[in-house]
C-alpha positions as a Markdown table, in Angstrom:
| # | Residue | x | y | z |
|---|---|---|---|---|
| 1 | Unk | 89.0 | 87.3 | 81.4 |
| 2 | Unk | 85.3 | 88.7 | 81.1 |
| 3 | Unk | 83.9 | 89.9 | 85.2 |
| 4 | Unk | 80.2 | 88.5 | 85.2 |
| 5 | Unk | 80.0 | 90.0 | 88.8 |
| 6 | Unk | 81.4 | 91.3 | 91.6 |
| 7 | Unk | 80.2 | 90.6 | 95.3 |
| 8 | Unk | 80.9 | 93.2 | 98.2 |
| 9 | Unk | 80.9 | 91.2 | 101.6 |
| 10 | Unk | 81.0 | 93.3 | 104.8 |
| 11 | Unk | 82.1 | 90.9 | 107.8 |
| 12 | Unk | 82.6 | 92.3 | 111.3 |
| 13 | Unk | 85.4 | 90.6 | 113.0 |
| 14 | Unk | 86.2 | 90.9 | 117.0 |
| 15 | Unk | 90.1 | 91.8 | 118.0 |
| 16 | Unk | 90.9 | 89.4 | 120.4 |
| 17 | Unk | 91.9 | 92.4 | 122.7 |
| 18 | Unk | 92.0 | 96.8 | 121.7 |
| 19 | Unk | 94.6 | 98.0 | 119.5 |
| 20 | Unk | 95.2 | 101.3 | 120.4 |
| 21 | Unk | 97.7 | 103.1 | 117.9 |
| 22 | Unk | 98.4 | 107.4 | 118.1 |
| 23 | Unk | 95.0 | 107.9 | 116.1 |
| 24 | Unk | 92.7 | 105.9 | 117.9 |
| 25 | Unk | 91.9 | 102.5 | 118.9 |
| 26 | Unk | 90.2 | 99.3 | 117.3 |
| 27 | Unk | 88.1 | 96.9 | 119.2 |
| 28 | Unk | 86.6 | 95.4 | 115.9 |
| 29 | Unk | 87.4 | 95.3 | 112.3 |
| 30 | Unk | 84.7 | 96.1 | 109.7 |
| 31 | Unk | 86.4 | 94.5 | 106.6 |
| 32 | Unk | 85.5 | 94.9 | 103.3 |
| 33 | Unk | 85.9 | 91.5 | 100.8 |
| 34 | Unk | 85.4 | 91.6 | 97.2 |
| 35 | Unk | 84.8 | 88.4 | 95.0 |
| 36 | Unk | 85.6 | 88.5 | 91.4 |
| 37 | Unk | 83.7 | 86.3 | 89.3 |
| 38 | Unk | 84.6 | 84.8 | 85.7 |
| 39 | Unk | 83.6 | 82.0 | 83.7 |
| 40 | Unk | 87.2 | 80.2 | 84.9 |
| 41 | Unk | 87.4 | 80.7 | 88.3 |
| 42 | Unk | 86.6 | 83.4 | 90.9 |
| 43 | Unk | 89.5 | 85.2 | 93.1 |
| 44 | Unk | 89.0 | 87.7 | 96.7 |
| 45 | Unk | 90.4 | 90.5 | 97.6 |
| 46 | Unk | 90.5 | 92.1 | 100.6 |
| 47 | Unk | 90.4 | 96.0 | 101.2 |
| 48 | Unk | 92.2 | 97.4 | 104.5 |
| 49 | Unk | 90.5 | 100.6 | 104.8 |
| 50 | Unk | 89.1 | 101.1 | 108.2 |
| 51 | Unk | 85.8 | 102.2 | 109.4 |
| 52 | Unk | 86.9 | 105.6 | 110.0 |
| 53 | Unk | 89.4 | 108.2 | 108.0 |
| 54 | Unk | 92.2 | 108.6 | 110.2 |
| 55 | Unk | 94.9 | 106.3 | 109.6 |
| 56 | Unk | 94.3 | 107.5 | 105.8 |
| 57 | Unk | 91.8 | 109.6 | 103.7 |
| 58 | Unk | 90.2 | 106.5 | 103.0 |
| 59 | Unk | 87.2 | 104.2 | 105.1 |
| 60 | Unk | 85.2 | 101.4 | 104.0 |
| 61 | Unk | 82.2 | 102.6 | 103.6 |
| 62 | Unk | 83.2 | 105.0 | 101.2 |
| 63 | Unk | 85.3 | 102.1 | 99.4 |
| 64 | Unk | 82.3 | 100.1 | 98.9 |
| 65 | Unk | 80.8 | 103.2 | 97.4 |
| 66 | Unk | 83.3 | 104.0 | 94.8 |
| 67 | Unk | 84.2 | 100.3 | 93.9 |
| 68 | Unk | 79.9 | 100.0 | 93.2 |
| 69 | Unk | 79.2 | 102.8 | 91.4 |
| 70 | Unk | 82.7 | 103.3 | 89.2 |
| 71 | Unk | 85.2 | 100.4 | 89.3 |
| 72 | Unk | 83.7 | 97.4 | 89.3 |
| 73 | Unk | 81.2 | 99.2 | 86.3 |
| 74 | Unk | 84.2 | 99.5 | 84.4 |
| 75 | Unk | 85.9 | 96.6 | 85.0 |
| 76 | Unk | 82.6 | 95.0 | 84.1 |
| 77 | Unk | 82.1 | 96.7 | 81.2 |
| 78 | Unk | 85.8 | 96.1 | 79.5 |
| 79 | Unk | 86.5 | 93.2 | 77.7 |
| 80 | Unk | 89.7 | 90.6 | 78.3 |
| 81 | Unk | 90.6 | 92.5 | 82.0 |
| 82 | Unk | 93.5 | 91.3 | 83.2 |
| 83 | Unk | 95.4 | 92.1 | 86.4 |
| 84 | Unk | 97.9 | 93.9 | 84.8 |
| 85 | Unk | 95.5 | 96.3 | 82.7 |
| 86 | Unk | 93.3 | 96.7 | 85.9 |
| 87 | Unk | 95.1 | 99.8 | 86.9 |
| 88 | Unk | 95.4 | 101.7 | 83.8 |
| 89 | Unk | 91.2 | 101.2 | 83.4 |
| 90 | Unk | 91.1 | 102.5 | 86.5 |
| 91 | Unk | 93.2 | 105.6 | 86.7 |
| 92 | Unk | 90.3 | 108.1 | 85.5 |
| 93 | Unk | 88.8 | 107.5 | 89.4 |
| 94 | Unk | 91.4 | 109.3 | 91.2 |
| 95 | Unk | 92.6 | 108.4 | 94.2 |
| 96 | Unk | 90.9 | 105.8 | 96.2 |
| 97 | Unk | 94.3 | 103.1 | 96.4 |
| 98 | Unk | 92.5 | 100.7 | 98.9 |
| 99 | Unk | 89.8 | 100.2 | 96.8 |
| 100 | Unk | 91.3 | 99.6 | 94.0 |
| 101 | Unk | 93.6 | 97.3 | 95.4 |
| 102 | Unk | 91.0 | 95.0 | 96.8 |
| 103 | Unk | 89.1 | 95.1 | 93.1 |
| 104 | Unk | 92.8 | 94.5 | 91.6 |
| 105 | Unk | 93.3 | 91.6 | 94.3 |
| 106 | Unk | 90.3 | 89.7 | 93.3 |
| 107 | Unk | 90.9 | 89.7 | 89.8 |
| 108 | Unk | 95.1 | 88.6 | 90.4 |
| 109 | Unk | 93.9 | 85.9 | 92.5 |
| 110 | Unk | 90.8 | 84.6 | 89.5 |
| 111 | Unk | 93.6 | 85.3 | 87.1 |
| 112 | Unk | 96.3 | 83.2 | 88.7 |
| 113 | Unk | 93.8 | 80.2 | 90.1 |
| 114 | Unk | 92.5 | 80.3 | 86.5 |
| 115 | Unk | 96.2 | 79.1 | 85.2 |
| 116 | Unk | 96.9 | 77.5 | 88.6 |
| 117 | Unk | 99.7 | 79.5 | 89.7 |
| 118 | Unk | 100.4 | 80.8 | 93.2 |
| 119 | Unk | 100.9 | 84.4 | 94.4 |
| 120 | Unk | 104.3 | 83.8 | 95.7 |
| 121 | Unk | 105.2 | 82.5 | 92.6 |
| 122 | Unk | 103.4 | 85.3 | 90.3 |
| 123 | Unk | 105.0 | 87.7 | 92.4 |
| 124 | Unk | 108.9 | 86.5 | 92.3 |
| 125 | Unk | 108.8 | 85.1 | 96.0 |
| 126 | Unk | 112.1 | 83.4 | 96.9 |
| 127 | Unk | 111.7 | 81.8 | 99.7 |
| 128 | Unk | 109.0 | 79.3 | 101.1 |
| 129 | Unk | 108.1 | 81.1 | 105.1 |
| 130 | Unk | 108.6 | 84.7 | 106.2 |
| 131 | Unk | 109.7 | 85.9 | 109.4 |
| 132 | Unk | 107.3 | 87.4 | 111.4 |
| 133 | Unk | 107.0 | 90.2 | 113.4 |
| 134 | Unk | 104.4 | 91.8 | 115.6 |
| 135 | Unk | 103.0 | 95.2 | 116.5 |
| 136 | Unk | 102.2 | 96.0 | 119.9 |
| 137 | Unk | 99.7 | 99.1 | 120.2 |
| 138 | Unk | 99.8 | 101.3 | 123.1 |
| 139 | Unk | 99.3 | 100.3 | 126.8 |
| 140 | Unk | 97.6 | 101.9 | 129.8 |
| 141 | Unk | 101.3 | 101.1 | 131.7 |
| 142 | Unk | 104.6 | 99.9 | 131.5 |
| 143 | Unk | 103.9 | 97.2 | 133.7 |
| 144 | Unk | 101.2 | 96.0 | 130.9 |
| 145 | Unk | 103.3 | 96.7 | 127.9 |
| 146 | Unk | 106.2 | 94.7 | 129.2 |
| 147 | Unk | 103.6 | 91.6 | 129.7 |
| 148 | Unk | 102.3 | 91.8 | 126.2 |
| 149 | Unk | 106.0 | 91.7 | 124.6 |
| 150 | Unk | 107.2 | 88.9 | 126.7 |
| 151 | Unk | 104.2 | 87.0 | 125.8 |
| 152 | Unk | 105.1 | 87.9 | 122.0 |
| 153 | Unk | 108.4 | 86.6 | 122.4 |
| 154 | Unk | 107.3 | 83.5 | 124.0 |
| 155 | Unk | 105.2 | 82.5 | 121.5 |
| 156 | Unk | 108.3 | 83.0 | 118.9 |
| 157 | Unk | 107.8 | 86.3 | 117.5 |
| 158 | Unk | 111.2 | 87.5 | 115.8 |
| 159 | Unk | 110.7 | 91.4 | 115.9 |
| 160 | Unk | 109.0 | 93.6 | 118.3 |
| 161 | Unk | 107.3 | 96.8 | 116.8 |
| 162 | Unk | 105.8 | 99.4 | 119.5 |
| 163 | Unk | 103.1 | 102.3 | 118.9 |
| 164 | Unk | 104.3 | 105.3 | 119.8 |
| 165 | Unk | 102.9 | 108.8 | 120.2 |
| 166 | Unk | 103.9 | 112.0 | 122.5 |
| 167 | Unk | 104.7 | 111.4 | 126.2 |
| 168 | Unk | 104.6 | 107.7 | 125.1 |
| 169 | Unk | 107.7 | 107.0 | 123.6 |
| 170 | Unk | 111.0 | 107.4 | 125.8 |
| 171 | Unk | 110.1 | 106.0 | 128.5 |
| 172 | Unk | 108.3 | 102.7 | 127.0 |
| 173 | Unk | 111.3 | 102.3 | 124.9 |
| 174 | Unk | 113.8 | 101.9 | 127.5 |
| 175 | Unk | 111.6 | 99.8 | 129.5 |
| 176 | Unk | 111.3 | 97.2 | 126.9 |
| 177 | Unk | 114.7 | 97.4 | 126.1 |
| 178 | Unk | 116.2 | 97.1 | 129.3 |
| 179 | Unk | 114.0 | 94.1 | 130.2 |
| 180 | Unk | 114.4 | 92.3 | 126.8 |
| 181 | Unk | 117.9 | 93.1 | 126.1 |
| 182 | Unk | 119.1 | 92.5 | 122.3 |
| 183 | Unk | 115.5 | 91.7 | 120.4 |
| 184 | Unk | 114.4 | 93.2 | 117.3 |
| 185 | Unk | 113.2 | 96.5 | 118.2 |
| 186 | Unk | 111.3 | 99.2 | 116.2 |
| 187 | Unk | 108.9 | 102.0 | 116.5 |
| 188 | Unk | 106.2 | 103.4 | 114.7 |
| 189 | Unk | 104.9 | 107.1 | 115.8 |
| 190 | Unk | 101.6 | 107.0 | 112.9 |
| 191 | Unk | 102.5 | 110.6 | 112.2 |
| 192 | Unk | 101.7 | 111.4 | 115.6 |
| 193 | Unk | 105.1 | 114.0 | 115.8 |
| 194 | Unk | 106.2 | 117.4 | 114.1 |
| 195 | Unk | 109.8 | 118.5 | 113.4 |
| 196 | Unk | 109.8 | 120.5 | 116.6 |
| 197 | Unk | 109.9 | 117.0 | 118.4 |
| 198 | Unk | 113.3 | 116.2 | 116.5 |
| 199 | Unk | 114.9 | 116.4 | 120.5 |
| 200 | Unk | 113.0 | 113.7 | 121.7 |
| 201 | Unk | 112.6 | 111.1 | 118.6 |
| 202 | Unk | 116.7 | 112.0 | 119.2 |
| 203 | Unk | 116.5 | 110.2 | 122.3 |
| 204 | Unk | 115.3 | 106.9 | 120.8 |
| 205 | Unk | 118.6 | 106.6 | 119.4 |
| 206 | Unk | 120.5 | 105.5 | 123.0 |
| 207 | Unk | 118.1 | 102.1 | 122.1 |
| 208 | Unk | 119.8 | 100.7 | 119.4 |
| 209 | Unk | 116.3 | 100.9 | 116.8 |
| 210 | Unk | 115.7 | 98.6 | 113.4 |
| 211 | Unk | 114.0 | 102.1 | 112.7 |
| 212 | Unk | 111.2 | 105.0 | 113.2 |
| 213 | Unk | 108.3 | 104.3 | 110.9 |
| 214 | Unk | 106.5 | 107.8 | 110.1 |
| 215 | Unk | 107.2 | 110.3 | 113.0 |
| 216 | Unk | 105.9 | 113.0 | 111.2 |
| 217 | Unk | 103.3 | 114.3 | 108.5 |
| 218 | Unk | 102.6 | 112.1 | 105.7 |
| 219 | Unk | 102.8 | 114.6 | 103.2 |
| 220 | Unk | 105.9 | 116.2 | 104.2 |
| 221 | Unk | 108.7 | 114.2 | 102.8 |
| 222 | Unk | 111.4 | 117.1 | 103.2 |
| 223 | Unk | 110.8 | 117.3 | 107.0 |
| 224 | Unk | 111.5 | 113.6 | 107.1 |
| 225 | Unk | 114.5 | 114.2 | 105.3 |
| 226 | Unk | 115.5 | 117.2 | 107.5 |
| 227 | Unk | 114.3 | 114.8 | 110.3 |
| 228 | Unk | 117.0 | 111.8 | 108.9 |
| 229 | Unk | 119.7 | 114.3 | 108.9 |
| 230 | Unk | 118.9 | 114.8 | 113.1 |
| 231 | Unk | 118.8 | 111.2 | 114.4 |
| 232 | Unk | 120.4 | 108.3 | 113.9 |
| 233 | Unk | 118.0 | 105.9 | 114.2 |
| 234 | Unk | 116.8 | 104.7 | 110.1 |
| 235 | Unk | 113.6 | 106.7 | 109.4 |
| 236 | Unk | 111.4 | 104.1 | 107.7 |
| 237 | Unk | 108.2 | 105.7 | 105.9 |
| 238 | Unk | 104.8 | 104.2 | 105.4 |
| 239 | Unk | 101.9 | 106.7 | 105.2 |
| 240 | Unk | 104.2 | 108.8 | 103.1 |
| 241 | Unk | 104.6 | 105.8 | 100.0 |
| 242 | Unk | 101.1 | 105.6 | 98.4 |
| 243 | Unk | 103.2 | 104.9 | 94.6 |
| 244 | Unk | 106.8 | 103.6 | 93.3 |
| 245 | Unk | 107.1 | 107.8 | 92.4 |
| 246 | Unk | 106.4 | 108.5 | 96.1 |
| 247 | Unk | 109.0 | 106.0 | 97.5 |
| 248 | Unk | 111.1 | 107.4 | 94.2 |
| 249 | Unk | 111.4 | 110.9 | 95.2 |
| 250 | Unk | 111.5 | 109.8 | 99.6 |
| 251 | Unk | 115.1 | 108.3 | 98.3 |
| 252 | Unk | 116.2 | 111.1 | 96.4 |
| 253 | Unk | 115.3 | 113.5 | 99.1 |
| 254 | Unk | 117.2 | 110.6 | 101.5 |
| 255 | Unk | 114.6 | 110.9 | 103.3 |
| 256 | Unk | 114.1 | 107.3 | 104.1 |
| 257 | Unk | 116.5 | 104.4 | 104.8 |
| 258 | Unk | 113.7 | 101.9 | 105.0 |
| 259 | Unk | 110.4 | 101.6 | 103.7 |
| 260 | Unk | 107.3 | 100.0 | 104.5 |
| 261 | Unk | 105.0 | 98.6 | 101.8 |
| 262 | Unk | 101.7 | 98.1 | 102.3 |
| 263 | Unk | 100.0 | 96.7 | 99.0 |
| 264 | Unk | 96.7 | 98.2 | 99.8 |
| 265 | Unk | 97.9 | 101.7 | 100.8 |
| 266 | Unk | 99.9 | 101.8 | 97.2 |
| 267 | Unk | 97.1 | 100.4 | 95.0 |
| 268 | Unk | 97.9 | 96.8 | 95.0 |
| 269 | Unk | 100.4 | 94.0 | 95.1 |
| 270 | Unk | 101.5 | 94.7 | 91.3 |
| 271 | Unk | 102.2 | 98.4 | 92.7 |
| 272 | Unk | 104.3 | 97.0 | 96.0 |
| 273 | Unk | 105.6 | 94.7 | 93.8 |
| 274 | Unk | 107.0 | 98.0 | 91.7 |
| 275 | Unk | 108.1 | 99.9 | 94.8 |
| 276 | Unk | 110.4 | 96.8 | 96.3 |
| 277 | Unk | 112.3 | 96.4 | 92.5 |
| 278 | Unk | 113.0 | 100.0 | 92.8 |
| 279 | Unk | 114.1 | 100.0 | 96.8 |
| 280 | Unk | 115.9 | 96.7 | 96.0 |
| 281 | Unk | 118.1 | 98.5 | 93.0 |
| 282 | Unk | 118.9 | 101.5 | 95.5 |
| 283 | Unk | 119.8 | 99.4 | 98.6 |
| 284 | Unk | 117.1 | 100.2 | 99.9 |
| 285 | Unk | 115.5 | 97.3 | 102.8 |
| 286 | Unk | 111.9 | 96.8 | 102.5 |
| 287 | Unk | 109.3 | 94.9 | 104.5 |
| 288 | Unk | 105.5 | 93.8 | 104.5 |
| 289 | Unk | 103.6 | 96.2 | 106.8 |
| 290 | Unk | 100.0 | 95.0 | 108.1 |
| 291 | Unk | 96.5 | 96.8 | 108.4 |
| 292 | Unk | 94.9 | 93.7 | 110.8 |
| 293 | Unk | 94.3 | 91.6 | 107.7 |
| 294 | Unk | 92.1 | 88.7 | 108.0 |
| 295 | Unk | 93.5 | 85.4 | 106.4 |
| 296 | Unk | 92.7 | 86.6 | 103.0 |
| 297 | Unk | 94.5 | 89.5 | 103.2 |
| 298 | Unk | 97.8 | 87.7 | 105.2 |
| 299 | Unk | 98.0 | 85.2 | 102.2 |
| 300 | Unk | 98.5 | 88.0 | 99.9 |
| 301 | Unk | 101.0 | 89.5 | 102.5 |
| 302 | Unk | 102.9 | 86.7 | 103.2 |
| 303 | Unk | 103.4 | 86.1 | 99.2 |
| 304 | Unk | 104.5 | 89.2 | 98.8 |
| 305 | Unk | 107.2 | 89.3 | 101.8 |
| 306 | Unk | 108.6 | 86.3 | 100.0 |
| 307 | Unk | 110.2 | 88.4 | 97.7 |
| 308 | Unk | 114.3 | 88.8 | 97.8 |
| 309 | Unk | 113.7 | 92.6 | 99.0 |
| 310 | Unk | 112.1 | 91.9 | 102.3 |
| 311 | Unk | 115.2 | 92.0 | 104.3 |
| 312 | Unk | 113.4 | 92.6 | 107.5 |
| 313 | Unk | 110.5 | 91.0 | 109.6 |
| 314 | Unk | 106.9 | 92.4 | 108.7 |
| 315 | Unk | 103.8 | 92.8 | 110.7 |
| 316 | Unk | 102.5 | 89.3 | 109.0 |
| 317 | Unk | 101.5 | 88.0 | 112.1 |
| 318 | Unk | 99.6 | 84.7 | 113.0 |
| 319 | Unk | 96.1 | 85.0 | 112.7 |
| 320 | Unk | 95.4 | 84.4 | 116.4 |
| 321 | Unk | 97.5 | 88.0 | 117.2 |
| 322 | Unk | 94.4 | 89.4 | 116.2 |
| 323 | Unk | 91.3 | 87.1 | 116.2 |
| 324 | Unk | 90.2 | 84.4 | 117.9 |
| 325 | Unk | 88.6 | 82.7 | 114.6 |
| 326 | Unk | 89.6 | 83.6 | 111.5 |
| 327 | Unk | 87.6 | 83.6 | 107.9 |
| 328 | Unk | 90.0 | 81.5 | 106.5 |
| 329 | Unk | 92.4 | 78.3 | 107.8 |
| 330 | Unk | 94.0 | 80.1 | 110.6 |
| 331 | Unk | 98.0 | 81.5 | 110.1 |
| 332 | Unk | 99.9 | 79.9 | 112.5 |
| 333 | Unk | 103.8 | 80.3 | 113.5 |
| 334 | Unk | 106.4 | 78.2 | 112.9 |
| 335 | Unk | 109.9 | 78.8 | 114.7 |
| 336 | Unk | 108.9 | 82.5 | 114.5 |
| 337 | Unk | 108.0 | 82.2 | 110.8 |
| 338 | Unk | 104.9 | 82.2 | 108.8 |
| 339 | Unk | 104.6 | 79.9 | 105.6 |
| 340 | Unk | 103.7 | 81.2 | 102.5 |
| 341 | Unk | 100.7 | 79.7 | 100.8 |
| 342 | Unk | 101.5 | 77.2 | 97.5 |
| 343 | Unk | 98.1 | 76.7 | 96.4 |
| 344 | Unk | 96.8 | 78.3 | 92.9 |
| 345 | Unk | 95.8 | 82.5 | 93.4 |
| 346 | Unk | 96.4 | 83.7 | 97.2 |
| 347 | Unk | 96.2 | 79.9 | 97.9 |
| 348 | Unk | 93.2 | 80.1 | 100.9 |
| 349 | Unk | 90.2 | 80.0 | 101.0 |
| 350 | Unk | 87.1 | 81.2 | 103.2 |
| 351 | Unk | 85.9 | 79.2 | 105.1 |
| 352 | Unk | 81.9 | 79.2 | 104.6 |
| 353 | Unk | 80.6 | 79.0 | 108.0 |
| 354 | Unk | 83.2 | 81.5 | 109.2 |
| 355 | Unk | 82.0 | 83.7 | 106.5 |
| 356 | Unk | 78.2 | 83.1 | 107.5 |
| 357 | Unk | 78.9 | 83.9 | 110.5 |
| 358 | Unk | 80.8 | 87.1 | 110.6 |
| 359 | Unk | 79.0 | 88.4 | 107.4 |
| 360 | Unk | 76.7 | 91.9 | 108.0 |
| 361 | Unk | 75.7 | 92.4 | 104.6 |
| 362 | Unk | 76.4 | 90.8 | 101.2 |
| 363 | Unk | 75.6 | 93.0 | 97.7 |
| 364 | Unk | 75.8 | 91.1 | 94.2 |
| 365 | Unk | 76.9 | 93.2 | 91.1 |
| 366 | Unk | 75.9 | 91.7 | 88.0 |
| 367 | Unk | 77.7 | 92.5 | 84.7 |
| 368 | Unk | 75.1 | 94.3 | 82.1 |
């Protein structure tokens, strides 16, 4: 395909309450979208950096900056892009995963609408719905924790993820457990912890975890491996997995028995896609982590969670976990389970007025 443009749309979208997490908390989303277009069809993408660095090194505005003056200019300027080659034109901009993931996104979902195939099916998705999971973030009390996970679990979710940092952790857990007896149950500590903390993330293991996701550092690998060898509860990494050689070397060291896989924090579904053949051929379980994804993003998610390797529930939520109106048809659960998407490329699409009205600024790059 020849890109004649590329638009980046900046939409502000409301959470439908905080979401408070060990590095801050969200009351809004400032979301990034990227439309390819071609002369056969245009495709979106949608890029999951936040507004701020902290979860990673990365933040939208400094995504919109690198995807307007470098990537899409040399997407633009190549001849016969294709999703696959997307990548490899461009590696010389180092770093800067989200970006190119949303860029990437866009031109798999032109590519595949162009030929009228779906993501799930691109992808190697097996089945036709997920299971979905939730994430709670951190409360003010137990009292208000344990009202948001019942509420979770009434409307059908199938696992219950809870933020966790220091001096929130023990005591939450056991509450949650003791009042909801045998659910799903995982945490996720953001790299809020050190290895001095090994005695209490010991503690968690009385509560009969799915996993820890990313107690500690995300570039330490060979504490969480030292870590792994302390507990017994699985030590699932996210921040730590931004390739297929990342998530290569965190089994080696056995310093994972799970992994999360974000596309956008690895560079992209074909990436992900990568990482789950390799976790798949070392027994490794795998599942769909989430970054508050509008429906654009979710579609993607969903397809990919499809795939044979996603043994466990994800954070593909419904999209009324997080926002009252979403920019696309709106996710919804069935029986705990979220369908995936059969139309051509992600298989939604925005919704006009929903874009009108949550847009903040719209920029048009033309191909020279």
């Amino acid at each position: 395909m020849d890109i004649t443009g590329v638009e980046l749309r900046r939409i502000a979208m409301p959470l439908v309450a905080p979401f408070r997490t060990s590095f801050g908390t969200e009351t809004a989303r400032d979301v990034l979208l990227v439309r390819v277009v071609t002369p056969d069809a245009e495709g979106w993408g949608e890029c999951v950096a936040m507004s701020e660095p902290v979860y990673s090194s990365e933040y939208v505005d400094g995504a919109a900056e690198v995807i307007r003056r470098f990537l899409a200019p040399t997407l633009m300027a190549a001849r016969d892009v294709t999703a696959e080659r997307v990548a490899s034109r461009l590696a010389p901009v180092r770093g800067h995963r989200m970006a190119k993931a949303a860029l990437e996104t866009a031109v798999l979902d032109a590519q595949l609408r162009a030929r009228g195939e779906s993501f799930g099916a691109f992808l190697g998705a097996e089945r036709d719905r997920v299971p979905a999971g939730v994430s709670v973030g951190i409360m003010d009390s137990i009292p208000e924790l344990l009202d948001a996970v019942d509420g979770y679990l009434a409307e059908g979710y199938l696992r219950i993820k809870l933020k966790i940092e220091p001096d929130w952790d023990v005591v939450p857990v056991r509450a949650v457990r003791e009042r909801f007896g045998d659910i799903l149950l995982q945490v996720d500590a953001n790299a809020a912890y050190t290895l001095a903390d090994a005695a209490t993330l010991a503690r968690l293991d009385d509560f009969d975890l799915l996993l820890i996701e990313q107690p500690l550092a995300e570039d330490d690998i060979r504490q969480h491996a030292e870590l792994a060898r302390l507990i017994r509860t699985p030590v699932c990494l996210d921040e730590s997995i931004g390739s297929v050689e990342a998530a290569a070397d965190a089994i080696a060291l056995r310093a994972a028995r799970v992994i999360n896989i974000k596309p956008g924090r690895v560079g992209g579904y074909l990436e992900a896609r990568r990482i789950h053949d390799l976790c798949r051929a070392n027994g490794i379980p795998v599942w769909c982590g989430g970054m508050l994804e509008t429906g654009i993003g979710r579609a993607a998610n969903v397809a990919l969670a499809a795939l044979p390797g996603f043994t466990l529930p994800g954070d593909t939520s419904a999209s009324s976990r997080y926002f009252a109106r979403d920019v696309t048809s709106p996710f919804v659960l069935e029986d705990g389970h979220l369908r995936v998407p059969e139309g051509a490329g992600i298989g939604v699409d925005p919704l006009p007025d929903a874009l009108a009205e949550f847009t903040t600024s719209s920029e048009y790059l033309a191909a020279v």
